[in-house]
N, CA, C and O atoms as CSV, one atom per row, in Angstrom:
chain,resi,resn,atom,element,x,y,z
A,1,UNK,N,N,14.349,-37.837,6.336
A,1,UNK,CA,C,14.069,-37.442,4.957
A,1,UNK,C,C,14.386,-38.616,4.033
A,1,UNK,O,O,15.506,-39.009,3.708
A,2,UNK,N,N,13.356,-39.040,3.718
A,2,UNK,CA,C,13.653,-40.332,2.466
A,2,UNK,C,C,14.581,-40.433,1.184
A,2,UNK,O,O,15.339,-41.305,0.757
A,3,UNK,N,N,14.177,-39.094,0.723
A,3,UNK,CA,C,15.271,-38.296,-0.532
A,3,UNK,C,C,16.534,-38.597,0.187
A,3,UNK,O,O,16.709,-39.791,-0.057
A,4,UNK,N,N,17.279,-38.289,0.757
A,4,UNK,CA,C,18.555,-38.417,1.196
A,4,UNK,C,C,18.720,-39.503,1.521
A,4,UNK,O,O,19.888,-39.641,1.159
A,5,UNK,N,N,18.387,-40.599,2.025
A,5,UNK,CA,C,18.547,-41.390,2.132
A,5,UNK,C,C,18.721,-42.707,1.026
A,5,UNK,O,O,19.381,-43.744,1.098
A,6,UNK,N,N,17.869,-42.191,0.049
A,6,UNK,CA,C,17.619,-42.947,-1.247
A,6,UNK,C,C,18.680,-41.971,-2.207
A,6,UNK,O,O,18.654,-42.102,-3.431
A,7,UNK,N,N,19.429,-41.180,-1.680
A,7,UNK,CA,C,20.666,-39.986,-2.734
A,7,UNK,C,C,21.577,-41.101,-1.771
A,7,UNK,O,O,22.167,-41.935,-2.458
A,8,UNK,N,N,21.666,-41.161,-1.084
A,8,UNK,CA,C,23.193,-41.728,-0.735
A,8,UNK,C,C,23.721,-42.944,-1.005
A,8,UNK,O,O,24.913,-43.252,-1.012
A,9,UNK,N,N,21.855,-44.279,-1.444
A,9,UNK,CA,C,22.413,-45.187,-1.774
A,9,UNK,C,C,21.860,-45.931,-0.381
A,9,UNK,O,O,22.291,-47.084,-0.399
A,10,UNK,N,N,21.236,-45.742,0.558
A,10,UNK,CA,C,20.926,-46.238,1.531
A,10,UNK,C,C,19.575,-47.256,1.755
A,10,UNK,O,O,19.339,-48.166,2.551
A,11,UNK,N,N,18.884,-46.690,0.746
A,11,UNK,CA,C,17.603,-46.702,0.709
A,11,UNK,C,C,16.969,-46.939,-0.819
A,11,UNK,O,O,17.643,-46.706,-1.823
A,12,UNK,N,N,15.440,-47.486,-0.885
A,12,UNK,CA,C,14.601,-47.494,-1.735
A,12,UNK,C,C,13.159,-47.212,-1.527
A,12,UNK,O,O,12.792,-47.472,-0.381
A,13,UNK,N,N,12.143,-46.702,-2.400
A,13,UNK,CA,C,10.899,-46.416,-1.863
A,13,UNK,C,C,9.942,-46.808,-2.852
A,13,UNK,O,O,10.207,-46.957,-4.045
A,14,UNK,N,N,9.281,-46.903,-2.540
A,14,UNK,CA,C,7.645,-47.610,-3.222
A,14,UNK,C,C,6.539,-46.779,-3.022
A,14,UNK,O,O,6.126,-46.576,-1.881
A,15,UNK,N,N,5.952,-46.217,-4.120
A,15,UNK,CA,C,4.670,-45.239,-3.701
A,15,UNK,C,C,4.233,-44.501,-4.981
A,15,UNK,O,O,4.898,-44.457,-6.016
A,16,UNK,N,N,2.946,-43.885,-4.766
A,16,UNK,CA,C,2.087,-43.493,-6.147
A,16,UNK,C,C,2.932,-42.878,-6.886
A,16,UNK,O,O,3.894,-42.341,-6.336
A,17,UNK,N,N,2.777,-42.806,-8.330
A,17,UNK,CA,C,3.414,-41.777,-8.838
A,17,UNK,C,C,3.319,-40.030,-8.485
A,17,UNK,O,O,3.966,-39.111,-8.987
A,18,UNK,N,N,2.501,-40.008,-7.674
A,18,UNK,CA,C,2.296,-38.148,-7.509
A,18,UNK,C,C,3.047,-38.014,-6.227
A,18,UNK,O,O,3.169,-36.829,-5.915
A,19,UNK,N,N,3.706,-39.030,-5.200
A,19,UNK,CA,C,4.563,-38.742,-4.121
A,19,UNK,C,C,5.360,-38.619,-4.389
A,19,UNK,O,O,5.833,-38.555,-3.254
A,20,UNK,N,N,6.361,-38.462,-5.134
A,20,UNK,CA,C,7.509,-37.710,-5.960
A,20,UNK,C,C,7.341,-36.919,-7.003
A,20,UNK,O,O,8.412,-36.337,-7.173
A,21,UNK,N,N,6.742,-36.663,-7.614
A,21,UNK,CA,C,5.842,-35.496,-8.857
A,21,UNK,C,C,7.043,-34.331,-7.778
A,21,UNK,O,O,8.161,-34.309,-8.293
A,22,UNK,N,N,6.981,-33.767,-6.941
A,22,UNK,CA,C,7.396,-32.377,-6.958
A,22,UNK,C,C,8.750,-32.587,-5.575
A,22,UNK,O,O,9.279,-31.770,-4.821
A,23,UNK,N,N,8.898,-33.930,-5.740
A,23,UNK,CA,C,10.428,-34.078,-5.212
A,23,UNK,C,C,11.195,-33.353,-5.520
A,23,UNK,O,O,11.495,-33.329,-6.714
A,24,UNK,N,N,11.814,-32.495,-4.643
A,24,UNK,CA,C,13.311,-31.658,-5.041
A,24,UNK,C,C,14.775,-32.613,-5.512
A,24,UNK,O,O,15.819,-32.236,-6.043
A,25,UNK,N,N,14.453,-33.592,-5.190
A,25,UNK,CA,C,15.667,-34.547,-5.856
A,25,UNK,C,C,15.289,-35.417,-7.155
A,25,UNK,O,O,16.115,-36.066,-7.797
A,26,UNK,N,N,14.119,-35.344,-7.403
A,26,UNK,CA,C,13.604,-35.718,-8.238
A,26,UNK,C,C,13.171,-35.007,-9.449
A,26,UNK,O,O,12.868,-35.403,-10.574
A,27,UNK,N,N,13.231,-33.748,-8.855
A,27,UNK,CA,C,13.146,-32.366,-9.723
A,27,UNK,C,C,14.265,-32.503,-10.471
A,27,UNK,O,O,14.255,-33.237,-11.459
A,28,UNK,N,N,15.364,-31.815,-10.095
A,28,UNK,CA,C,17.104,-31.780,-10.277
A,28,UNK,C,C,17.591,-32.894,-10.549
A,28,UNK,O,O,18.810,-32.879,-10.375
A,29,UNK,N,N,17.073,-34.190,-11.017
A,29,UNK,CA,C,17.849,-35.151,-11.690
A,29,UNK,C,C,18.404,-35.604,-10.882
A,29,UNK,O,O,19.345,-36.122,-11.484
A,30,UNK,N,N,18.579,-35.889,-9.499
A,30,UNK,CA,C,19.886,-36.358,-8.685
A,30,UNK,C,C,19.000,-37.785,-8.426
A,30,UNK,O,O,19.720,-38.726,-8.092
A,31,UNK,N,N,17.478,-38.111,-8.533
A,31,UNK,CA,C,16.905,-39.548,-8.000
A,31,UNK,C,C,16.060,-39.273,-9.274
A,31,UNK,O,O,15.587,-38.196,-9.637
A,32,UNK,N,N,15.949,-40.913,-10.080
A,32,UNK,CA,C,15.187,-40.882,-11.113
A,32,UNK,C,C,14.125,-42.285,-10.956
A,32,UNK,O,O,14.384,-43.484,-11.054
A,33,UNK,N,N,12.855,-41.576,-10.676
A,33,UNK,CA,C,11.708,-42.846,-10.444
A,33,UNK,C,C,12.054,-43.639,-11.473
A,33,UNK,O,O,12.641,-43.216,-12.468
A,34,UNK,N,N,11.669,-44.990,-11.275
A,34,UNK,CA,C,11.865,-45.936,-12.746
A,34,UNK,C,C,9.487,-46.685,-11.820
A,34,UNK,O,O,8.856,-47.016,-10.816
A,35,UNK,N,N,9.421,-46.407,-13.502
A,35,UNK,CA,C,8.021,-47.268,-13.252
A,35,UNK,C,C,8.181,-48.600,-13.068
A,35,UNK,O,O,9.258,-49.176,-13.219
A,36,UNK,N,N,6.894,-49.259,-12.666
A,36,UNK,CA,C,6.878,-50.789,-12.262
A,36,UNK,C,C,6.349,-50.923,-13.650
A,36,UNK,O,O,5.742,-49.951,-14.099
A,37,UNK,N,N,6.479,-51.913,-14.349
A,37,UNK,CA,C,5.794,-52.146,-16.135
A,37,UNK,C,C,4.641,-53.113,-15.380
A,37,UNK,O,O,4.693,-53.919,-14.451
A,38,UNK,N,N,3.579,-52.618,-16.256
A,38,UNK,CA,C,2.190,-53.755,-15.868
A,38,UNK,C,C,2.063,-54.126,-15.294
A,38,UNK,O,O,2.102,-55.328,-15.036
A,39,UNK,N,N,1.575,-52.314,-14.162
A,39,UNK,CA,C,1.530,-52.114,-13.010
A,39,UNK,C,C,0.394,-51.040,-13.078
A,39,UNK,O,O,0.814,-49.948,-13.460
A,40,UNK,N,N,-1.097,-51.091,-12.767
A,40,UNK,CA,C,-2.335,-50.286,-12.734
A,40,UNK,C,C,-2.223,-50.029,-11.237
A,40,UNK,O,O,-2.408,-50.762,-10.265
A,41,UNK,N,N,-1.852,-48.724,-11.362
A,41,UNK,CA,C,-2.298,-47.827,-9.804
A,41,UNK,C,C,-3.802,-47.727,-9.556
A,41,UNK,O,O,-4.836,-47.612,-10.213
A,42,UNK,N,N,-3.484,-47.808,-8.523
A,42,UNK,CA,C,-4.630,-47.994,-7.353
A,42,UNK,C,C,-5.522,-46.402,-7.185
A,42,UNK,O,O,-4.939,-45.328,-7.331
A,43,UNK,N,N,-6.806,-46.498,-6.900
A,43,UNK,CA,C,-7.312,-45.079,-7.206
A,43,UNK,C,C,-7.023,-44.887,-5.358
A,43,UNK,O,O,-7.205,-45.829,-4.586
A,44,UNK,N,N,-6.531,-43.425,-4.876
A,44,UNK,CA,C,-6.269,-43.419,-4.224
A,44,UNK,C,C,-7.668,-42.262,-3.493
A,44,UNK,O,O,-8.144,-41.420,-4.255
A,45,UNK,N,N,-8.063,-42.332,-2.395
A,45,UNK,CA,C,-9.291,-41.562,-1.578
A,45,UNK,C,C,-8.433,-40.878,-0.713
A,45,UNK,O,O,-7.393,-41.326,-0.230
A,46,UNK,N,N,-9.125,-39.294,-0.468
A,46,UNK,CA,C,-8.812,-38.591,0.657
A,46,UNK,C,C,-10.056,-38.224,1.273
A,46,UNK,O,O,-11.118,-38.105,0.661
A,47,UNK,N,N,-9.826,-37.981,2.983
A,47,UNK,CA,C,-11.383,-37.468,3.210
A,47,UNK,C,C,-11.188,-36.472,4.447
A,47,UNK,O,O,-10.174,-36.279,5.117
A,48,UNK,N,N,-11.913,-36.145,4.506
A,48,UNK,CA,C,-11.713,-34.783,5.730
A,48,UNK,C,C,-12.795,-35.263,7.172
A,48,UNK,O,O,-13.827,-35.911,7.000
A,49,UNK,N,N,-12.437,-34.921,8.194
A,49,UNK,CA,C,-13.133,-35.633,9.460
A,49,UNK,C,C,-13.166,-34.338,10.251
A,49,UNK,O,O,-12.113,-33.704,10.177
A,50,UNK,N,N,-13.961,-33.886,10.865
A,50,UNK,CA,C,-14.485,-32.985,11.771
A,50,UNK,C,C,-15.071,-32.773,12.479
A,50,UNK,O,O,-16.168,-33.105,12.031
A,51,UNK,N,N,-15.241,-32.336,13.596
A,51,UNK,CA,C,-16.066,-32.154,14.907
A,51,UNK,C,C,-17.955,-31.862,14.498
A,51,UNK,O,O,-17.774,-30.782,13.937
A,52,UNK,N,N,-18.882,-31.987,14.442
A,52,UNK,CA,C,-20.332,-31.113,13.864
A,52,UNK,C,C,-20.263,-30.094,14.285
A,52,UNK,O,O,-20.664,-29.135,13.625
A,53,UNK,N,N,-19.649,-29.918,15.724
A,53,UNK,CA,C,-20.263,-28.501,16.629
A,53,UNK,C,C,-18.534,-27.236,15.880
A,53,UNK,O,O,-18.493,-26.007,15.809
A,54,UNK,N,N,-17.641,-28.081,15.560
A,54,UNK,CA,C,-16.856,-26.931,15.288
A,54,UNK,C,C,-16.786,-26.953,13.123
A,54,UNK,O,O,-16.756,-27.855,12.286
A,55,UNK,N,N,-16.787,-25.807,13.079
A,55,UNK,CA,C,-16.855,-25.482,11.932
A,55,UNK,C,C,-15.076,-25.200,11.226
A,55,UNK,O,O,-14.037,-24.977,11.847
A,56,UNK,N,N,-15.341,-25.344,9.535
A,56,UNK,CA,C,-14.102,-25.265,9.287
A,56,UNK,C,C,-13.418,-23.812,9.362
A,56,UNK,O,O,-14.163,-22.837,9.461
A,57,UNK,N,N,-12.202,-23.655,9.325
A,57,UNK,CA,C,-11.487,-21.995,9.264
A,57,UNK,C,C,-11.637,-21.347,7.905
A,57,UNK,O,O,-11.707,-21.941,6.829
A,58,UNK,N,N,-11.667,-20.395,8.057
A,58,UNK,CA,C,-11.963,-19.696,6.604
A,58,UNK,C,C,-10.442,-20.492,5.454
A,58,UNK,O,O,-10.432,-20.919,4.300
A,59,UNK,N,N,-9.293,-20.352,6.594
A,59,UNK,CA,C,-8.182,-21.116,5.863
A,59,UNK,C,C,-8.748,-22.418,5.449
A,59,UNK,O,O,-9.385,-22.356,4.397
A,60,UNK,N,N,-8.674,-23.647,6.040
A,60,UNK,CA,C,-8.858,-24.894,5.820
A,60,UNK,C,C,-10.218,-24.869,5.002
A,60,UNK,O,O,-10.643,-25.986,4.707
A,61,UNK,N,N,-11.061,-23.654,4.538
A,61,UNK,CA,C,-12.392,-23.949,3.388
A,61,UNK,C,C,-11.175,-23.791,2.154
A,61,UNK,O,O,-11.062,-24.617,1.248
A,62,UNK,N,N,-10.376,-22.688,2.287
A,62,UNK,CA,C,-9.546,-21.872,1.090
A,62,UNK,C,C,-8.495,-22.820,0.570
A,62,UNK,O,O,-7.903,-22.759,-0.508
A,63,UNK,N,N,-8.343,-23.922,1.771
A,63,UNK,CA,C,-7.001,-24.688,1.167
A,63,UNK,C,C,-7.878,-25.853,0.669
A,63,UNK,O,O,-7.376,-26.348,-0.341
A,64,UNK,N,N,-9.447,-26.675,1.185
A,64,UNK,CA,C,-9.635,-27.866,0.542
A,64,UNK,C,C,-10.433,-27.241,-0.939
A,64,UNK,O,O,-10.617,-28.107,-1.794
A,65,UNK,N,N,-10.952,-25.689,-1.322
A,65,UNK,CA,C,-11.173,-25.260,-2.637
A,65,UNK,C,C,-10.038,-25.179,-3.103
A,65,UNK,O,O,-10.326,-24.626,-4.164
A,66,UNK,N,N,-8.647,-25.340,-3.140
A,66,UNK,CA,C,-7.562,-25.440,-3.589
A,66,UNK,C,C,-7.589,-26.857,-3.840
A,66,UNK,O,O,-7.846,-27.220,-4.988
A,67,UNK,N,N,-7.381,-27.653,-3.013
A,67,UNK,CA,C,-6.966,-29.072,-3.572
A,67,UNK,C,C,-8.058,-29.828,-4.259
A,67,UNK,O,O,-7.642,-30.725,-4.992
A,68,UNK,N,N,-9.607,-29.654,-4.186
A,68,UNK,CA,C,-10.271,-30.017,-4.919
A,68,UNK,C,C,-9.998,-29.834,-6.364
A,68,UNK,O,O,-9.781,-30.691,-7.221
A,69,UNK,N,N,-10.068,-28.227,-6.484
A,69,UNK,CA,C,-9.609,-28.002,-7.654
A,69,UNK,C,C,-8.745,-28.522,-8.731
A,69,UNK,O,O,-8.964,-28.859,-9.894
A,70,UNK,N,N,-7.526,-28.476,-7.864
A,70,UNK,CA,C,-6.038,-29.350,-8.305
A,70,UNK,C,C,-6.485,-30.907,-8.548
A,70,UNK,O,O,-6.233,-31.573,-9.553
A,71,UNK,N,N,-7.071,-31.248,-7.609
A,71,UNK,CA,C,-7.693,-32.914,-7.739
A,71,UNK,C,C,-8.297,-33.188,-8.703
A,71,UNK,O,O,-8.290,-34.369,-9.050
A,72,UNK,N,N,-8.988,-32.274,-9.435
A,72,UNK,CA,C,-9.947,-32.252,-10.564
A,72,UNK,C,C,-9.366,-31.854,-11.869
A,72,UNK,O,O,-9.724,-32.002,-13.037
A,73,UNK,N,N,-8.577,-31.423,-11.415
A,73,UNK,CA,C,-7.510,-30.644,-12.988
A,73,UNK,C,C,-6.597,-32.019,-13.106
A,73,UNK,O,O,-6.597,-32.436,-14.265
A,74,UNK,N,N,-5.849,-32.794,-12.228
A,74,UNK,CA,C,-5.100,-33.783,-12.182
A,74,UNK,C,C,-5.875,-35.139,-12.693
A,74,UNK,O,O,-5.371,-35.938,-13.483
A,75,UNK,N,N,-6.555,-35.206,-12.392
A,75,UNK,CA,C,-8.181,-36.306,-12.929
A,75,UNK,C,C,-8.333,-36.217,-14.101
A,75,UNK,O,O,-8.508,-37.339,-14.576
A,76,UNK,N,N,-8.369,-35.101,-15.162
A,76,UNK,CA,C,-9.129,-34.604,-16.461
A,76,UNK,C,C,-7.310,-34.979,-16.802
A,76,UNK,O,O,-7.245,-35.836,-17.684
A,77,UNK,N,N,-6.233,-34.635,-16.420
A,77,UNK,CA,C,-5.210,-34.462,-17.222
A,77,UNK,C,C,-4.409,-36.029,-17.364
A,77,UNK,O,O,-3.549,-36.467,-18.129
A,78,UNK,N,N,-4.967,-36.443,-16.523
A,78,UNK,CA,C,-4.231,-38.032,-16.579
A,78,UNK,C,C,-4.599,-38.860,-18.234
A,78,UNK,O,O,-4.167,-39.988,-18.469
């Protein structure tokens, strides 16, 4: 677990701003991101890979209409 490791003083981490967005130590004040100054993040791509002959689960349609969604609300709100 990186969080603990970076709570004890052990550690440091480097990564988008939305990989800590819903950190539980980052939540509660106990680890506080500091930004890089004049520093333009990188647009980041996700993509989905699948068999042709097997189709997706009714779950995995229900969870990528979830994160699209969220992806698109997060896009407009930046």
């Amino acid at each position: 677990m990186p969080g603990m490791v970076i709570l004890v003083g052990l550690g440091i981490s480097f990564g988008p701003d939305f990989s800590n967005k819903n950190d539980p130590y980052v939540v509660s004040g106990k680890i506080v991101p500091i930004d890089i100054i004049n520093y333009e993040q990188e647009k980041i791509g996700v993509g989905w890979v699948r068999s042709e002959n097997n189709h997706f689960s009714i779950n995995t349609k229900k969870f990528l209409e979830h994160f699209n969604f969220h992806s698109r609300m997060q896009t407009y709100s930046s």
